[in-house]
VEXMARDO-203512 format. One line per field, with one value per residue (C-alpha): residue number from 1; residue in one letter; chain; x, y, z. Coordinates in nm, 4 decimals, m for minus. Example, Ala and Ser with C-alpha at 12.3 -4.5 7.8 and 13.67 -1.06 7.14 Angstrom:
n	c(1|2)
res	c(A|S)
chain	c(A|A)
xx	c(1.2300|1.3670)
yy	c(m0.4500|m0.1060)
zz	c(0.7800|0.7140)
end
This chain:
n	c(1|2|3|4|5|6|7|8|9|10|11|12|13|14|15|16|17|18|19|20|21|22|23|24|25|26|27|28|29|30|31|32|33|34|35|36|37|38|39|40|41|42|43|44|45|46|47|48|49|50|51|52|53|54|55|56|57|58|59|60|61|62|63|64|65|66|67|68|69|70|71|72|73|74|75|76|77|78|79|80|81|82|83|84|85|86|87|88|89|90|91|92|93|94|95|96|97|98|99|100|101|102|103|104|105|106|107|108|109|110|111|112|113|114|115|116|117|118|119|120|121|122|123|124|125|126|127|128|129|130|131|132|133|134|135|136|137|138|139|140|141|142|143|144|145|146|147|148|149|150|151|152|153|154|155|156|157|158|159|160|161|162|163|164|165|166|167|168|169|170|171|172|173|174|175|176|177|178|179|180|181|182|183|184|185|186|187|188|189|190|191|192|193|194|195|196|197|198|199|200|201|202|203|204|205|206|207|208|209|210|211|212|213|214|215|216|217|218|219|220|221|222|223|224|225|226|227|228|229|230|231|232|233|234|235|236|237|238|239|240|241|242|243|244|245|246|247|248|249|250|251|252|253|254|255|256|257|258|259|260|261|262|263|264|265|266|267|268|269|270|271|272|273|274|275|276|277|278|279|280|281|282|283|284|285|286|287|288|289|290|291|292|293|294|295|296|297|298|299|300|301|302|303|304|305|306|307|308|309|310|311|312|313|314|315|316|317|318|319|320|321|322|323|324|325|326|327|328|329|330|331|332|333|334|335|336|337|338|339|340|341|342|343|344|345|346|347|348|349|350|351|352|353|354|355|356|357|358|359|360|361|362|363|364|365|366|367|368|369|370|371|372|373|374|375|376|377|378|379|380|381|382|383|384|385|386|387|388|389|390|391|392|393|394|395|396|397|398|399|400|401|402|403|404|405|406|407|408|409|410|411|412|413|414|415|416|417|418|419)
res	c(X|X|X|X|X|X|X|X|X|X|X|X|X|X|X|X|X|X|X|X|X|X|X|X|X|X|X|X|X|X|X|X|X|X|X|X|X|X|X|X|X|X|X|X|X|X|X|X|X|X|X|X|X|X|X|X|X|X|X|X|X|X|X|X|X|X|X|X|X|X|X|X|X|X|X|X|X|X|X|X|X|X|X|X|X|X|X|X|X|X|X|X|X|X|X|X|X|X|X|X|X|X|X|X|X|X|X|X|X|X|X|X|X|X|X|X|X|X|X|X|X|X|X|X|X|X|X|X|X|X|X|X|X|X|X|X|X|X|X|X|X|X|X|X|X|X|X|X|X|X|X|X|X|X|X|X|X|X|X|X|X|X|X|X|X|X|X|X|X|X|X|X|X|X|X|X|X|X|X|X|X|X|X|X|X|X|X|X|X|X|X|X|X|X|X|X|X|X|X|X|X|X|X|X|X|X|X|X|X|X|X|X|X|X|X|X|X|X|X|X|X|X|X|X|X|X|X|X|X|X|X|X|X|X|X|X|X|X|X|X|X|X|X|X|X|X|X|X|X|X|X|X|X|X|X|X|X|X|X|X|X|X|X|X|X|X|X|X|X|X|X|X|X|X|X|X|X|X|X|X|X|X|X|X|X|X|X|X|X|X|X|X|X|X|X|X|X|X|X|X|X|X|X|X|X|X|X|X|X|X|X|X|X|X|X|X|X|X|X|X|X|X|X|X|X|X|X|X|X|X|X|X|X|X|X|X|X|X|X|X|X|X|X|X|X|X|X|X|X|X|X|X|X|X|X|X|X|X|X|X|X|X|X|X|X|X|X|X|X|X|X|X|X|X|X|X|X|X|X|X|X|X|X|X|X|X|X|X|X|X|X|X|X|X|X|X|X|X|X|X|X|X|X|X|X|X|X|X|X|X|X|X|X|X|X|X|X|X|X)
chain	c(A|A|A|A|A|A|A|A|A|A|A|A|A|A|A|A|A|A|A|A|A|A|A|A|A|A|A|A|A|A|A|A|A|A|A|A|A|A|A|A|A|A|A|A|A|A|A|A|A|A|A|A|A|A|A|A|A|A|A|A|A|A|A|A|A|A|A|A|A|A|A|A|A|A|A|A|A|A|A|A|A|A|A|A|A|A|A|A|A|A|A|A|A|A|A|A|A|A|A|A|A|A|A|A|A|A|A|A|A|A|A|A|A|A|A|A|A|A|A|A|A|A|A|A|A|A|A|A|A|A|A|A|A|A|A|A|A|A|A|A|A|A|A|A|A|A|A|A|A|A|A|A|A|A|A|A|A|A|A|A|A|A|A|A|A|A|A|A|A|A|A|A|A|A|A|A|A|A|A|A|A|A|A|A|A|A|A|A|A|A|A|A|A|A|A|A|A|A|A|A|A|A|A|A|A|A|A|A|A|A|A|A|A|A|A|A|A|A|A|A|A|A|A|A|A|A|A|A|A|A|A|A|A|A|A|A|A|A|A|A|A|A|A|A|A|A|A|A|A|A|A|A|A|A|A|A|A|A|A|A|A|A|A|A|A|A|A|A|A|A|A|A|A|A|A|A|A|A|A|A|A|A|A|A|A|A|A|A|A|A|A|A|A|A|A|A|A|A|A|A|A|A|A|A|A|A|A|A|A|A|A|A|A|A|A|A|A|A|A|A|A|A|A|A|A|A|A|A|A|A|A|A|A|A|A|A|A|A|A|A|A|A|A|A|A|A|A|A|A|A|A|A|A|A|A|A|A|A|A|A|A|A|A|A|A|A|A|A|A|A|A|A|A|A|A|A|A|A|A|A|A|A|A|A|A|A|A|A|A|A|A|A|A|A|A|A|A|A|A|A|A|A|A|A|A|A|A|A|A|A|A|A|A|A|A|A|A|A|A)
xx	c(m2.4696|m2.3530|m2.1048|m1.9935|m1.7157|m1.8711|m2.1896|m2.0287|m2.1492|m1.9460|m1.6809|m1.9035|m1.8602|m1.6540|m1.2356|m0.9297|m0.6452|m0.4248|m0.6108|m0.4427|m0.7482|m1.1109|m1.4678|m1.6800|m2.0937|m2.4529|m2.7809|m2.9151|m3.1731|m3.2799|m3.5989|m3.7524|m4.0516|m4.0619|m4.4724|m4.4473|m4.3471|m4.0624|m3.9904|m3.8075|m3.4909|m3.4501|m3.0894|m3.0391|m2.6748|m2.4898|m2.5269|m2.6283|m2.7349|m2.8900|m2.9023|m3.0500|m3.1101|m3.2312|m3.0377|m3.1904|m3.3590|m3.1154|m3.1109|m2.8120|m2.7535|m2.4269|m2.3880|m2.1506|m1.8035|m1.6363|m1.2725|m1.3299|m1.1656|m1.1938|m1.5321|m1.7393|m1.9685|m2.1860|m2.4577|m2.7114|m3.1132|m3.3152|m3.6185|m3.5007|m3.5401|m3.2774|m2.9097|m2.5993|m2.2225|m2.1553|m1.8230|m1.5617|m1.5370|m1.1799|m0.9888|m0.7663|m0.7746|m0.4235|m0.5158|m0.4038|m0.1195|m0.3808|m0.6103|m0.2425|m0.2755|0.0172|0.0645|m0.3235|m0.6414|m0.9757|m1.2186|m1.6154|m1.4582|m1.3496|m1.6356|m1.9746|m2.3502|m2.2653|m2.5029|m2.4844|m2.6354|m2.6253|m2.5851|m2.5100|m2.3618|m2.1784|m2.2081|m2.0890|m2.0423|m2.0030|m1.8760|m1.7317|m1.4778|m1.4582|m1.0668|m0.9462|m1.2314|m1.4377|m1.4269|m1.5782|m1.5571|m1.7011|m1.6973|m1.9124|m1.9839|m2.1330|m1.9076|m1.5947|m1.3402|m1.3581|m1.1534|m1.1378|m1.0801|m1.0251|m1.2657|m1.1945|m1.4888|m1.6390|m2.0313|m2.1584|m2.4093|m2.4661|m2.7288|m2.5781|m2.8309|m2.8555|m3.0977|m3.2991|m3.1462|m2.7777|m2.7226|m2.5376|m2.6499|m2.4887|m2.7648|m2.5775|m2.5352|m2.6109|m2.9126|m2.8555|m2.9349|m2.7815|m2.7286|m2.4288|m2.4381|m2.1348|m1.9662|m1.8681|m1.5670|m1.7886|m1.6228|m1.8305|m1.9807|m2.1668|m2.1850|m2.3439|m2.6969|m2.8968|m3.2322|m3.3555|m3.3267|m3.3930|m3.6965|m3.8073|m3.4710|m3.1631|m2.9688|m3.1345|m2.9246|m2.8816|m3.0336|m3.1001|m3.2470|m3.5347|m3.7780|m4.1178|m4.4281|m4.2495|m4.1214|m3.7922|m3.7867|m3.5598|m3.5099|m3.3922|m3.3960|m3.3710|m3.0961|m3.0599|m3.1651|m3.5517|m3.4848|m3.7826|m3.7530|m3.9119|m3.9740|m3.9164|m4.0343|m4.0726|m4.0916|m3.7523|m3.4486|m3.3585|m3.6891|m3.8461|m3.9211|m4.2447|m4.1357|m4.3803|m4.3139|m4.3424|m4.2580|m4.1812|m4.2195|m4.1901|m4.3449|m3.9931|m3.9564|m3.7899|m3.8708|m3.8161|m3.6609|m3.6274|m3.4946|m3.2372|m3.2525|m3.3701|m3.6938|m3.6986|m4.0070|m3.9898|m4.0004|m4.3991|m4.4726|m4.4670|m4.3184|m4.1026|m3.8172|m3.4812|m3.4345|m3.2232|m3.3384|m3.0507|m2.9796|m2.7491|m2.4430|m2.5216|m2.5206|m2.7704|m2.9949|m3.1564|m3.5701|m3.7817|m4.1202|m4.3633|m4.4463|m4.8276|m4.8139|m5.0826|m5.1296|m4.8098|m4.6568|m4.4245|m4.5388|m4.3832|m4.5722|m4.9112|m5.0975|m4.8522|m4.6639|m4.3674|m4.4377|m4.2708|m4.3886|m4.4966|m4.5436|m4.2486|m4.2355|m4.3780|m4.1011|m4.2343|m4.0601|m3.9942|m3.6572|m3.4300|m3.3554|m3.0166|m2.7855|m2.5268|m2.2114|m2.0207|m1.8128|m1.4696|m1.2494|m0.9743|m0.9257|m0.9733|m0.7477|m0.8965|m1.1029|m1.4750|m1.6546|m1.7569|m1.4683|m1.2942|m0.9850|m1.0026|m0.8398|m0.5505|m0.3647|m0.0599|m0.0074|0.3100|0.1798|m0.0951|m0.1335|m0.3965|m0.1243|0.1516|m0.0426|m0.3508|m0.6760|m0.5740|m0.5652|m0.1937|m0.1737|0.1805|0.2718|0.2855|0.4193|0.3510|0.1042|m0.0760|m0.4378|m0.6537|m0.7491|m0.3991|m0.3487|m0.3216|m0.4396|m0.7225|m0.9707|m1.3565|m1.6737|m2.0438|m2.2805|m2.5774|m2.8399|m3.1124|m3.2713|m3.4197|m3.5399|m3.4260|m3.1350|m2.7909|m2.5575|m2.1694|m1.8543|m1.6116|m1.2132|m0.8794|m0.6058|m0.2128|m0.0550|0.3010|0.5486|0.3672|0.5515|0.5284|0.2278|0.0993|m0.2942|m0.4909|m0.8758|m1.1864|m1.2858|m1.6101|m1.4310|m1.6073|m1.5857|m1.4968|m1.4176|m1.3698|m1.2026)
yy	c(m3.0234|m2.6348|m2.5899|m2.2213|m2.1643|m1.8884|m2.1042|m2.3803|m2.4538|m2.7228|m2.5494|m2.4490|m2.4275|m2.4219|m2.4561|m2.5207|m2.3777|m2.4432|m2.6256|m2.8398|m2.8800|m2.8058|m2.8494|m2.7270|m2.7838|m2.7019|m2.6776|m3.0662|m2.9898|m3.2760|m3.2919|m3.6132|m3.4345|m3.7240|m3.7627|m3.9183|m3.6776|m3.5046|m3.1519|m3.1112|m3.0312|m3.3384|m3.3255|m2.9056|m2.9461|m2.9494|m3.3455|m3.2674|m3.4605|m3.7575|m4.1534|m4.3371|m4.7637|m4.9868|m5.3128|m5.5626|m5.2843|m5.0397|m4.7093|m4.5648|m4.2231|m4.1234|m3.7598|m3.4800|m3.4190|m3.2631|m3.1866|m3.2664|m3.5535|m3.8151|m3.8352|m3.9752|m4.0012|m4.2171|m4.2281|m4.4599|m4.4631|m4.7094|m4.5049|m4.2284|m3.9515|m4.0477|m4.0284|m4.1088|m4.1385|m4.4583|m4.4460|m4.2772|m4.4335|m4.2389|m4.1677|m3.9482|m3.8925|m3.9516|m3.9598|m3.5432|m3.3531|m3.0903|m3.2510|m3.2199|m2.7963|m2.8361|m2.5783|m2.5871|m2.7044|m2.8437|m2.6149|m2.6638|m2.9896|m3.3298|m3.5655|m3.5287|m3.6424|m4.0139|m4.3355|m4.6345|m4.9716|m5.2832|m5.6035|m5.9609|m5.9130|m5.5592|m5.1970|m4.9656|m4.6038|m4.4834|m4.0924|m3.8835|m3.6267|m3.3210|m3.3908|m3.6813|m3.9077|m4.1568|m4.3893|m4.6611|m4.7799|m5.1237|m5.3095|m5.5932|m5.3919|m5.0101|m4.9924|m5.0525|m5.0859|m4.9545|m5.0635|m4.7684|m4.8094|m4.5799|m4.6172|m4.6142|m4.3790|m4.0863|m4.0603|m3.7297|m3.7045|m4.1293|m4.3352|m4.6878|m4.9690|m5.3333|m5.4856|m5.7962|m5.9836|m5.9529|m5.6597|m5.3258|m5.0004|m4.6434|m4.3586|m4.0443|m3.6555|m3.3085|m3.2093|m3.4986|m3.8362|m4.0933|m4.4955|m4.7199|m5.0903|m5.2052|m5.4890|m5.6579|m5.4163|m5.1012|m5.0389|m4.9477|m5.2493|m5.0503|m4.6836|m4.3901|m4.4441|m4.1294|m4.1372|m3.8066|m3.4384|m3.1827|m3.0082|m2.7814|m2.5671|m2.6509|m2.8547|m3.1847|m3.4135|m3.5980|m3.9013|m4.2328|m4.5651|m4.7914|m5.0616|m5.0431|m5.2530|m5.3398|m4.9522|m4.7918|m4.4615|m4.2107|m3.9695|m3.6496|m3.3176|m2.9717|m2.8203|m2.4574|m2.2608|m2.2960|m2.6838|m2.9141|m3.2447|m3.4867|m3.8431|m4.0269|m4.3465|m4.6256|m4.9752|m5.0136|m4.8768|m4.7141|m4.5336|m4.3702|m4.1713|m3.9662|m3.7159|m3.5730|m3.3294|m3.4733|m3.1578|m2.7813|m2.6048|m2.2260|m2.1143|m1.9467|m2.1473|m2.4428|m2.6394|m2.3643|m2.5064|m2.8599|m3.1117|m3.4032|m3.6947|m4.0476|m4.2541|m4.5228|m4.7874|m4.8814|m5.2673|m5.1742|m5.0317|m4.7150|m4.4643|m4.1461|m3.9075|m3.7671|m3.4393|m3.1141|m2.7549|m2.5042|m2.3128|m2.0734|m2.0471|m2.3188|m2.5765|m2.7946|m2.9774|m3.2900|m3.2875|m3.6180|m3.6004|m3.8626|m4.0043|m4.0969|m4.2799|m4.1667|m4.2956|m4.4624|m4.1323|m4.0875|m3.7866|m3.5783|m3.4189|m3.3404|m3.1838|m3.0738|m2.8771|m3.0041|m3.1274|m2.8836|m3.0807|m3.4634|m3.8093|m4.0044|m4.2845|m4.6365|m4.8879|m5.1264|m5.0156|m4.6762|m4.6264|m4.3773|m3.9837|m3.9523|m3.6624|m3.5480|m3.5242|m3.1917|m3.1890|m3.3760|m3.3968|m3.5525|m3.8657|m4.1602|m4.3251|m4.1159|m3.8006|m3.8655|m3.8426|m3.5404|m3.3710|m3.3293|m3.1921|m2.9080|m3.1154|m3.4200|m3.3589|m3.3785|m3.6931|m3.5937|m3.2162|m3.2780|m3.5578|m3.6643|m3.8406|m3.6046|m3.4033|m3.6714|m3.4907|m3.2435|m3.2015|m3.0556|m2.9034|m2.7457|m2.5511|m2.7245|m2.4183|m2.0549|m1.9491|m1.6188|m1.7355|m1.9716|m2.1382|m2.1969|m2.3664|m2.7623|m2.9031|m2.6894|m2.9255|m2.8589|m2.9149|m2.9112|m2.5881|m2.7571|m2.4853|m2.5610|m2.2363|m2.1321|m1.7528|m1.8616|m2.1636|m1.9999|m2.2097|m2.2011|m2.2762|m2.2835|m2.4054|m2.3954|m2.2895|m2.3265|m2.0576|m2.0416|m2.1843|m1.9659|m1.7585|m1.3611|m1.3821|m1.7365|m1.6796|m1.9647|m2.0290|m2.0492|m1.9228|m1.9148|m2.1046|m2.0118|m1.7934|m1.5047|m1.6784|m1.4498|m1.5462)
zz	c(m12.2334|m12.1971|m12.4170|m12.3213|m12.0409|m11.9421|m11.8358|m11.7042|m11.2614|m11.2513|m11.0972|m10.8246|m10.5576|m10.2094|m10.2215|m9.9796|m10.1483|m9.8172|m9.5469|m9.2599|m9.0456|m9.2221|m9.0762|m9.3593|m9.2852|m9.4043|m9.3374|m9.3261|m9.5047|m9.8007|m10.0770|m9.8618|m9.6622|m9.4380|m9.4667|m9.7963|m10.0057|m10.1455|m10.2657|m10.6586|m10.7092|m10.5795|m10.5365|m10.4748|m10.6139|m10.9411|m11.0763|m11.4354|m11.7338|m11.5334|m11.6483|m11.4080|m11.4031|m11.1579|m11.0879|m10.8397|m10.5666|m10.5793|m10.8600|m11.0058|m11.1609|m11.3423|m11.4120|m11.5613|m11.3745|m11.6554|m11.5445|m11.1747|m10.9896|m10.8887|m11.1077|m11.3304|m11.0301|m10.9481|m10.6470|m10.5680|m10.3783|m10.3254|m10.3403|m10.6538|m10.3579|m10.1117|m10.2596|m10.1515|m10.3617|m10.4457|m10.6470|m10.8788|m11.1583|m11.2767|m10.9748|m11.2635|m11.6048|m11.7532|m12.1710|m12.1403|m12.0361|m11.9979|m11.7263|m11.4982|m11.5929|m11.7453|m11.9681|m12.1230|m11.9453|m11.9824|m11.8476|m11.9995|m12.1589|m11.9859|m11.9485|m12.0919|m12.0609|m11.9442|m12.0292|m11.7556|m11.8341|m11.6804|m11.8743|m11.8145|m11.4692|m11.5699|m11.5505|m11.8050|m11.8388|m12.2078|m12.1784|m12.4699|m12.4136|m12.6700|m12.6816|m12.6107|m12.7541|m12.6613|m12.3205|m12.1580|m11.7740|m11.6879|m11.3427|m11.1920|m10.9032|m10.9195|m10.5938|m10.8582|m10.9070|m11.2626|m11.5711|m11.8112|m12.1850|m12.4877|m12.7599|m13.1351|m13.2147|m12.9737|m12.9260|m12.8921|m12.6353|m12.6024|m12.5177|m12.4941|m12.5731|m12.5201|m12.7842|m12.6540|m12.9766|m12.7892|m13.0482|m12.9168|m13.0258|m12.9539|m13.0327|m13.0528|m13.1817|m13.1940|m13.4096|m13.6202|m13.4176|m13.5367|m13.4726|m13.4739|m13.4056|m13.1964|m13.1379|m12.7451|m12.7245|m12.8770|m13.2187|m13.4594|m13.7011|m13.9151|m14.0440|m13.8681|m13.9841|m13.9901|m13.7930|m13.7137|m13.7218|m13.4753|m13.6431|m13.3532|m13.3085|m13.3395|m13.0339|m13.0261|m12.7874|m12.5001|m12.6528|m12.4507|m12.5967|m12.4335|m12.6060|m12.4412|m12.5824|m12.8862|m12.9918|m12.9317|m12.7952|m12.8205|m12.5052|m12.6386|m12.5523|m12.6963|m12.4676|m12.3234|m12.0048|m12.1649|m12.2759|m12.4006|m12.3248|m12.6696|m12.7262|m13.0477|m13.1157|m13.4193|m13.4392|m13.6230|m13.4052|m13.7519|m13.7978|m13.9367|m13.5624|m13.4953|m13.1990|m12.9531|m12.7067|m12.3420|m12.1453|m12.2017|m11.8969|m11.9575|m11.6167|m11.3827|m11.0605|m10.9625|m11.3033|m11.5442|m11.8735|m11.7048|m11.9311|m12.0567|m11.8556|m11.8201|m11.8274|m11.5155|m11.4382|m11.0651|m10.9140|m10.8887|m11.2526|m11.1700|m11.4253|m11.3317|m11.4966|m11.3856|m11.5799|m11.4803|m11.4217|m11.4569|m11.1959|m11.1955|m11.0137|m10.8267|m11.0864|m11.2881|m11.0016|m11.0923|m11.0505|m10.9891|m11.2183|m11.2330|m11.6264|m11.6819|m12.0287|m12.3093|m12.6376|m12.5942|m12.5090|m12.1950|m12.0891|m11.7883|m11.4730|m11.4161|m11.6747|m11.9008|m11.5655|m11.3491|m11.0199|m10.7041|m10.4271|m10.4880|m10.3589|m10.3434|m10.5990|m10.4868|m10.4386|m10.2042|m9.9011|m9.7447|m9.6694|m9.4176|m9.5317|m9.6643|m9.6247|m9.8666|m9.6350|m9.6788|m9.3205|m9.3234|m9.0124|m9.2595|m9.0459|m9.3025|m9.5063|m9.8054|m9.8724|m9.8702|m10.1935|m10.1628|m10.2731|m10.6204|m10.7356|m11.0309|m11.3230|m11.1572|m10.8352|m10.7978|m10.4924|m10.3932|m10.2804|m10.0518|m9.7437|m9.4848|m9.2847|m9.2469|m8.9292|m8.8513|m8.8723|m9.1287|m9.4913|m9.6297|m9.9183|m10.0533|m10.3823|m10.7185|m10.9124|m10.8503|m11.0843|m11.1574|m11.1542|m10.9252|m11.2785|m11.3337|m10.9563|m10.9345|m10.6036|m10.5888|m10.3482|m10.4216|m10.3459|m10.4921|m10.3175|m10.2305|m10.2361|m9.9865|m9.8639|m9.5301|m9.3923|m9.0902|m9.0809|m9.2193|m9.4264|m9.2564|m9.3981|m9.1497|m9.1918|m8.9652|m9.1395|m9.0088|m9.2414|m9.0405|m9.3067|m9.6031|m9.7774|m9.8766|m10.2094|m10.1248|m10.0614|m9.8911|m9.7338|m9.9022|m10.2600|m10.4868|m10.7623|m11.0915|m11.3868|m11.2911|m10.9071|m10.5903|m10.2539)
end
């Protein structure tokens, strides 16, 4: 996780402030190669700190959302290359006056580094927030709808684990790992137990569990622009751990610093990683690396270096291209997934039915700052790049009932933003 405001690209990105009719588009350009192989990031857009399963023939990846909503995204592939949004899994996140901008906010804080699991016909998301606490969502369907519940303890960081012995285990922490055992509703049943350090710098985190051959491993990763991603393992979820580092990719490019992630076998044995590589104002882009297993070692790429271009991962099938959509006409019942709201809206100050085929937005308060402004409307940058294909962002504004001061149209929504 990045911890400093001043880093933070989830606030990317592309804004209405006052928008009645809005066609916003981009290049269609997508990491699938179409000849078999795909080109890393593998989603050019800001979907950090990955956790990926695979249920049935279908993968799942949860990722950071922070004070955005609706999030607590997740999207879906069937081939780990492909992507396309699934669900929300909290439309809004009512535990704070301070997600509604009222009088504080939550900027850098919000959700963090969620784990997804699948168990005995459920999914689960287990997410702390700096704040509020601990949460858990749960639904029999990753299409939702998802029940949301407060926990009694927060997990820094957690990698939610489902022991074959019906046990439940929460790995969690920064620098210091540790392990709780948890019961069906995920309060704690034992202490924190203590089962590693971070002994190459400080910042070990983003921990997820597995058992593979009879050891546990621990998927860590010591964070930062120039991360390292590390495996511990032991044949005792309690330890002791040996820890071996499975990729620290120093070369600048695409993969520079790539780490924290999750470790995913595919329906034919295959072996492959979802990490992040920072990247700047544009986010934290997730990047598909294959694992080739050594001395009982997951270790990441090809010869110690991250894969640009690759072979997609075998999955039995080969399945369509998949676009991220980014244009909206605003004539469904609901906006499309690819929008999010900075911090809650307010319902009663925006409509897609009031003028069909536009988005209206009206004035919560006046404020003095766009980071003060509810209703904001966002979207994720995706950052595909071409010499010779321009990206557009084009909207239609009706701006004849605004008043003297009010300021409307399209903003770079960051820290400092600009519009």
């Amino acid at each position: 996780m990045i911890k400093n405001l001043n880093n933070i690209k989830i606030i990317l990105l592309m804004i209405i402030l006052s928008s009645v009719g809005n066609n916003l588009f981009a290049q269609k350009l997508h990491s699938d190669n179409g000849d078999g192989t795909f080109t890393n990031p593998v989603i050019a857009a800001d979907f950090p700190d990955p956790d990926v399963i695979l249920v049935d023939d279908t993968y799942y990846m949860v990722t950071t959302t922070m004070f955005v909503f609706p999030g607590v995204t997740v999207i879906k592939s069937k081939d780990l290359v492909n992507w396309e949004y699934c669900s929300n899994a909290v439309p809004r996140f009512d535990f704070s006056p301070c997600y509604n901008l009222n009088g504080c906010k939550r900027y850098g804080h919000g959700q963090w580094a969620t784990s997804i699991k699948y168990n005995k016909g459920k999914f689960y998301l287990l997410f702390v927030t700096l704040d509020e606490g601990g949460f858990i969502c749960s639904s029999e369907k990753a299409e939702g709808p998802w029940e949301i519940k407060k926990l009694p303890k927060a997990f820094y960081d957690a990698g939610l684990f489902f022991d074959e012995d019906g046990r439940i285990y929460v790995a969690h922490g920064y620098n210091e790992i540790r392990m709780t055992e948890v019961d069906e509703n995920f309060a704690p049943i034992s202490n924190d137990s203590l089962i590693y350090v971070g002994d190459i710098r400080k910042g070990l985190e983003g921990t997820h569990v597995y058992k593979i051959n009879g050891y546990y491993y621990l998927y860590c990763t010591y964070g930062g622009l120039d991360g390292i991603q590390v495996a511990l393992r032991s044949n005792n979820i309690y330890g002791p751990y040996e820890q071996k580092i499975v990729i620290s990719e120093k070369t600048h490019g695409p993969n520079f610093g790539i780490h924290q992630g999750a470790l995913i076998k595919t329906q034919t044995g295959e072996w492959w990683t979802m990490l992040f590589v920072d990247s700047g104002p544009f986010g934290r882009f997730p990047s598909l690396q294959p694992v080739t297993w050594i001395d009982g070692w997951p270790m990441v790429g090809v010869d110690g270096k991250a894969v640009v271009t690759y072979k997609k991962p075998n999955v039995g099938k080969d399945y369509p291209i998949k676009i991220f959509p980014t244009s909206d006409e605003f004539n469904t019942q609901k906006l499309g997934m690819q929008w999010g709201w900075n911090h809650n809206p307010d319902s009663t100050k925006w409509s897609l039915f009031e003028k069909p085929g536009s988005l209206r937005l009206k004035t919560v308060k006046v404020v003095d700052s766009l980071q003060k402004a509810q209703n904001t409307l966002t979207q994720r940058m995706f950052a595909y790049y071409s010499d010779t294909l321009a990206t557009v962002g084009k909207t239609e504004l009706n701006f004849e009932n605004m008043k003297n001061g009010d300021i409307a149209g399209l903003a770079i929504f960051q820290d400092p933003y600009a519009y």
